[in-house]
C-alpha positions in Angstrom: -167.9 -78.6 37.1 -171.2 -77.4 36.2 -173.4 -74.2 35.7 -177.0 -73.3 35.3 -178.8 -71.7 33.1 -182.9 -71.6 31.8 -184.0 -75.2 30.2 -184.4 -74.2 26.2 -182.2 -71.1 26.4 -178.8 -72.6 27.2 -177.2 -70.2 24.5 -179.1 -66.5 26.3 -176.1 -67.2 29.2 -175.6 -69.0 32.7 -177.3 -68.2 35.8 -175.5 -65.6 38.0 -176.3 -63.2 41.2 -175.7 -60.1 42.1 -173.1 -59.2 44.8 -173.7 -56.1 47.6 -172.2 -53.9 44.7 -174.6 -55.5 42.3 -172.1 -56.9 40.3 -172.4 -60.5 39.0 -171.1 -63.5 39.7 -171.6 -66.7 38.0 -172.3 -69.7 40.3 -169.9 -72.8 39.3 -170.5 -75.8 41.3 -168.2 -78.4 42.0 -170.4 -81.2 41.9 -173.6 -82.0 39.9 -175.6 -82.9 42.9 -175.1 -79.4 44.1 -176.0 -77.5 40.9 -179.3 -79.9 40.9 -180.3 -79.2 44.8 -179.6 -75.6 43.8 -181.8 -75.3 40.7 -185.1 -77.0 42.3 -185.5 -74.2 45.0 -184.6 -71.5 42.2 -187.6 -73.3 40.6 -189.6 -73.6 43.9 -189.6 -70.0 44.0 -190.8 -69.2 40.6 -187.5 -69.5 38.5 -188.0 -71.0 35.2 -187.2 -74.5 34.9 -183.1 -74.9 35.3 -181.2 -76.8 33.4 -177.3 -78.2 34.7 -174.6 -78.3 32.6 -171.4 -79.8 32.6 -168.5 -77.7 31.6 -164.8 -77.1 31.4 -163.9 -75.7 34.2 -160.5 -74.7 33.0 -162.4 -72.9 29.8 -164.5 -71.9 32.0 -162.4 -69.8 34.8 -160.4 -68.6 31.7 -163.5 -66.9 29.9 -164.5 -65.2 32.9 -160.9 -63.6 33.3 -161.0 -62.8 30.2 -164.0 -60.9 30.1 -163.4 -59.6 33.4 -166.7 -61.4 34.9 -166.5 -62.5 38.8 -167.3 -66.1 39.4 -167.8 -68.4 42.5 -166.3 -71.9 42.7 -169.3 -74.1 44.6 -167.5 -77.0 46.6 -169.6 -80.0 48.3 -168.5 -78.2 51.3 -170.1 -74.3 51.1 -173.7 -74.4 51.1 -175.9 -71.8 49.4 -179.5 -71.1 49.0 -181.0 -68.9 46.5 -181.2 -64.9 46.9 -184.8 -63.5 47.2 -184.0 -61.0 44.6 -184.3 -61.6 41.0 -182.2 -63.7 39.1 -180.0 -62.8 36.2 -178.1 -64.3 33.6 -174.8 -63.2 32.3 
């Protein structure tokens, strides 16, 4: 699986957005194609450039339940397009 975050600042946290109750939730795709399509419109519309990486997905899921952090599991199948509200990293 696979999760964004700014090119050069991998360790300042992953790319996220914010639900109705603007809480965040941290975008994990399923597939690698997806997180790509994904991070060129965030950088059509004026994101920083995006960089994908690959992750444990396991680890991953865990961390979040840990820390009490909502999260979004991407499938080839869901399609989402970027909000038009700022973007924040968690």
């Amino acid at each position: 699986m696979y999760i964004l975050t700014i090119y050069g600042r991998e360790t300042d946290g992953a790319y996220s957005v914010k639900n109705e109750h603007q809480e965040d939730i941290l975008y994990i795709f399923q597939e690698e194609d997806d997180a790509s399509r994904y991070a060129m419109m965030l950088e059509e519309e004026g994101s920083p450039e995006m960089h994908v990486i690959e992750i444990d997905d396991e680890l991953m899921i865990k961390t979040c339940e840990m820390h009490n952090y909502q999260y979004c599991i991407i499938s080839a199948n869901d399609i989402v397009i970027p909000p038009k509200t700022e973007h924040d990293f968690i």
